[in-house]
KESE-954242 format. One record per residue: x, y, z negated of N, C-alpha, C in turn; residue in one letter. Coordinates in steps of 0.2 Angstrom, whole numbers, always signed. Each point is the difference from the previous one (the first is absolute). Layout:
BEGIN
+-------+--------+-------+--------+---------+-------+-------+--------+-------+-------+
! neast ! nnorth !   nup ! caeast ! canorth !  caup ! ceast ! cnorth !   cup ! bakol !
+-------+--------+-------+--------+---------+-------+-------+--------+-------+-------+
!     X !      Y !     Z !      X !       Y !     Z !     X !      Y !     Z !     a !
...
+-------+--------+-------+--------+---------+-------+-------+--------+-------+-------+
END
This chain:
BEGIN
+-------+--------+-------+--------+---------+-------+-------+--------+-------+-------+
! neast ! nnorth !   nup ! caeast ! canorth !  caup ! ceast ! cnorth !   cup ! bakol !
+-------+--------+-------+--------+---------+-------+-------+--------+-------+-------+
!  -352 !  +1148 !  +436 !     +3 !      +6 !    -3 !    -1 !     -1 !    -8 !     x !
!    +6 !     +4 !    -1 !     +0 !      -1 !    -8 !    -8 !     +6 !    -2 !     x !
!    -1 !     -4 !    -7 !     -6 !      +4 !    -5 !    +5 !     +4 !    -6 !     x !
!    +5 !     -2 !    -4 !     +1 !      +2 !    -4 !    +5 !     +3 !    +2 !     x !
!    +1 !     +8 !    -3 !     +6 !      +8 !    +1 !    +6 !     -3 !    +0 !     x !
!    +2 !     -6 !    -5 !     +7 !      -3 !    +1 !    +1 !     -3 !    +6 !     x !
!    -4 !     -5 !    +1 !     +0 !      -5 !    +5 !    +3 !     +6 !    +7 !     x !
!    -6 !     +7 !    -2 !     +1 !      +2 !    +8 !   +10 !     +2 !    +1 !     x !
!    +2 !     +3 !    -6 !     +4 !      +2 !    +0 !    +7 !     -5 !    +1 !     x !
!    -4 !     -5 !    -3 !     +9 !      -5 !    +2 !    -2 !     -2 !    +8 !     x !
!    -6 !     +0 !    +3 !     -1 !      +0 !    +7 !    +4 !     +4 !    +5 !     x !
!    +0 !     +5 !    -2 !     +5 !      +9 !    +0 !    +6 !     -2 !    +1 !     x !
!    +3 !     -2 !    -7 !     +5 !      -2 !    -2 !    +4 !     -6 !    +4 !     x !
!    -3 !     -5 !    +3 !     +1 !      -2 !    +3 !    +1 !     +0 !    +7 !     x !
!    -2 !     +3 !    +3 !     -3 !      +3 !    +8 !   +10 !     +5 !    +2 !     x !
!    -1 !     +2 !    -8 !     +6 !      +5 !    +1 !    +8 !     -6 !    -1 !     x !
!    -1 !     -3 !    -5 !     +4 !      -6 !    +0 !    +3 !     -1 !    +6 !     x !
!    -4 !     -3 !    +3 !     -3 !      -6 !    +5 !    +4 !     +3 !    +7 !     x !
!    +0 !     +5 !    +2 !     +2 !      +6 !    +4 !    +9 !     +1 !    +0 !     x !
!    +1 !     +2 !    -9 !     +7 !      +1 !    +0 !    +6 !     -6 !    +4 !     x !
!    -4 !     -5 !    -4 !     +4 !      -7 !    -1 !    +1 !     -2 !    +8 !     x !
!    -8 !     +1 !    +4 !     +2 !      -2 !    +5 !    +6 !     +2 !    +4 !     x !
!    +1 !     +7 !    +1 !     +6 !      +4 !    +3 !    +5 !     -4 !    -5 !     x !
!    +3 !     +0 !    -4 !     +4 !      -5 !    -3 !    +3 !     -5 !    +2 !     x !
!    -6 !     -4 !    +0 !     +2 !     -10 !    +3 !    +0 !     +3 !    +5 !     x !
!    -4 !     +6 !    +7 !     +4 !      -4 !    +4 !    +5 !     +4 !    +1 !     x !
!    +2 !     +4 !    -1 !     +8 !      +2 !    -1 !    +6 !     -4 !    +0 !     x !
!    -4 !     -7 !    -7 !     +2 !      -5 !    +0 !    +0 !     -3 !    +2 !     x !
!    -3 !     -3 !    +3 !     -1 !      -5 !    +8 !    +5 !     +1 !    +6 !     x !
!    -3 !     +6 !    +1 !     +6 !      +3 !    +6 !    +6 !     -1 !    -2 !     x !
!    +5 !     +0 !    -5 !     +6 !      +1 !    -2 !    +2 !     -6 !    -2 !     x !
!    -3 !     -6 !    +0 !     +2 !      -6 !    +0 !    +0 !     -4 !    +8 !     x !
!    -5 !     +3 !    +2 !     -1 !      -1 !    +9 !    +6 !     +2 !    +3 !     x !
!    +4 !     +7 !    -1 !     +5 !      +2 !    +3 !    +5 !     -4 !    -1 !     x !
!    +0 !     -3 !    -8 !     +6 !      -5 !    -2 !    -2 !     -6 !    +2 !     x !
!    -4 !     -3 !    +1 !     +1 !      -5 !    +4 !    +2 !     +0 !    +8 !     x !
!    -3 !     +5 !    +3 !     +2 !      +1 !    +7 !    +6 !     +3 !    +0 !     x !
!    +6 !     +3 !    -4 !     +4 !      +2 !    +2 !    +6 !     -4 !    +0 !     x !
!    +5 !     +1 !    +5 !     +8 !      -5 !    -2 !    +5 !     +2 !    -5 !     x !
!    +0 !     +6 !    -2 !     +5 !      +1 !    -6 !    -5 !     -1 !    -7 !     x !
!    -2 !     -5 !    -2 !     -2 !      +0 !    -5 !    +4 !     +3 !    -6 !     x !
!    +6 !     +1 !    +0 !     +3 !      +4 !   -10 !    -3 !     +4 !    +2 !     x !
!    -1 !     +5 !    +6 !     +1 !      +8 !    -1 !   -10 !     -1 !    -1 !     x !
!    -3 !     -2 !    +0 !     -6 !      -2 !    +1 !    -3 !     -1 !    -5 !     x !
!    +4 !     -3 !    -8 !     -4 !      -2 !    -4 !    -2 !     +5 !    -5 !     x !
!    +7 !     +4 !    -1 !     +0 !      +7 !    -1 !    -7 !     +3 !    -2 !     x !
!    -1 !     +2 !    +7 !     -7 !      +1 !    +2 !    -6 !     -2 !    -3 !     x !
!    +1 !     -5 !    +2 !     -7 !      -4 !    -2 !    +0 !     -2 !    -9 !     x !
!    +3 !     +0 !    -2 !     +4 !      -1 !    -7 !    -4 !     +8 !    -2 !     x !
!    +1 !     +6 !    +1 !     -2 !      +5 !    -2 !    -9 !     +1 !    +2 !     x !
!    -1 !     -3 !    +5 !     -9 !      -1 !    +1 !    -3 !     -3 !    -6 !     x !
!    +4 !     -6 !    -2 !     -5 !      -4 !    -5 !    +3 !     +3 !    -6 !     x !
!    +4 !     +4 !    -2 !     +1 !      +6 !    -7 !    -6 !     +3 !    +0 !     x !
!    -1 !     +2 !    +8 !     -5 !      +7 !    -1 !    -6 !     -3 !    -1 !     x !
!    -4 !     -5 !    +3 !     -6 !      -6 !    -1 !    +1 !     +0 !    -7 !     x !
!    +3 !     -2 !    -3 !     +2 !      -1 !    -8 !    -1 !     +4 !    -6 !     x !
!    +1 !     +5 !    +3 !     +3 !      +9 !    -3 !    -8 !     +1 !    -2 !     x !
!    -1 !     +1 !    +8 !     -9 !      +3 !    -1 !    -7 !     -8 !    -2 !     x !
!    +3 !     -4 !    -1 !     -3 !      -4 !    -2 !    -6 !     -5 !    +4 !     x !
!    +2 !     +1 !    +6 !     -3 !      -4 !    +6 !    +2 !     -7 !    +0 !     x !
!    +8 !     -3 !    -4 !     -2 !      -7 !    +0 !    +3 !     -1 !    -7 !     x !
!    +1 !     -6 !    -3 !     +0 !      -4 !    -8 !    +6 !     +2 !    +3 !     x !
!    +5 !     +1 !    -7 !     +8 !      +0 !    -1 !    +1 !     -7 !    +1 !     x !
!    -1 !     -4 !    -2 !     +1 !      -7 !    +2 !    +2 !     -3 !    +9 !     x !
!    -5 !     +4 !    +2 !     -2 !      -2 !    +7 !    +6 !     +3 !    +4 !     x !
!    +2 !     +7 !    -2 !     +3 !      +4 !    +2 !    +7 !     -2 !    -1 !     x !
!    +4 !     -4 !    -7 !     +4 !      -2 !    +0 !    +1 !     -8 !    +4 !     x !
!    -5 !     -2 !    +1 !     -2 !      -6 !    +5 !    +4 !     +0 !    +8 !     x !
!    -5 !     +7 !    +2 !     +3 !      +2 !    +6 !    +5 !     +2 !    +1 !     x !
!    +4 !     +4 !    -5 !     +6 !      +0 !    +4 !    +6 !     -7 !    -2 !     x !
!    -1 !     -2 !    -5 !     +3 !      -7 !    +2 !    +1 !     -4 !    +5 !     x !
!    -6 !     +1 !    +3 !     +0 !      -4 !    +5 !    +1 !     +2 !    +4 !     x !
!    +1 !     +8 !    +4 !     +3 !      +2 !    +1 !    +8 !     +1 !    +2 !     x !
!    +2 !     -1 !    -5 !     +7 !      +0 !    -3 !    +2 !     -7 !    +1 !     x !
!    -2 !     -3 !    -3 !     +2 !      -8 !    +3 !    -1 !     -2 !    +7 !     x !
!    -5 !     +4 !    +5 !     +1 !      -2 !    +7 !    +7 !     +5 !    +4 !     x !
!    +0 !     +6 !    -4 !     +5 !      +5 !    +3 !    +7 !     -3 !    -2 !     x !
!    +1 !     -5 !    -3 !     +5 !      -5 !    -4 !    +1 !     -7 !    +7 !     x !
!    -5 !     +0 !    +0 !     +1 !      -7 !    +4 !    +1 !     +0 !    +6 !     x !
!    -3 !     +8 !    +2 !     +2 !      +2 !   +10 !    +7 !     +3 !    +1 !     x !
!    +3 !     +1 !    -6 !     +7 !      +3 !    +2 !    +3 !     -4 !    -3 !     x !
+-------+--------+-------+--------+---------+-------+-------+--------+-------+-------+
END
């Protein structure tokens, strides 16, 4: 356990972080799982495309990552139709 009043605090801080983010990714998880397991992928990317805005919005993942994902997303919802 933290000794110094900041230490305790970014403890705090992070506990609450820690929590947000979860519900987040796995929102984001789920919505990538749906689009893998579904057969109309265009109407599907849509969707999942608007999960990783929101992961990205609230800052759950690097804009990078986020731009990552849906590419790759986009290039597989390309290559199945």
């Amino acid at each position: 356990m933290a000794n110094i009043k900041s230490a305790e605090k970014r403890a705090r801080q992070a506990v609450g972080r820690t929590s947000r983010n979860r519900s987040v990714l796995t929102r984001l998880r789920s919505a990538v799982k749906k689009y893998r397991n579904t057969e109309d992928k265009a109407a599907a990317v849509s969707a999942t495309h608007s999960e990783i805005d929101v992961a990205r919005k609230k800052g759950a993942i690097h804009k990078n990552a986020a731009a990552r994902y849906k590419s790759r997303l986009a290039k597989k919802a390309a290559k199945k139709t």
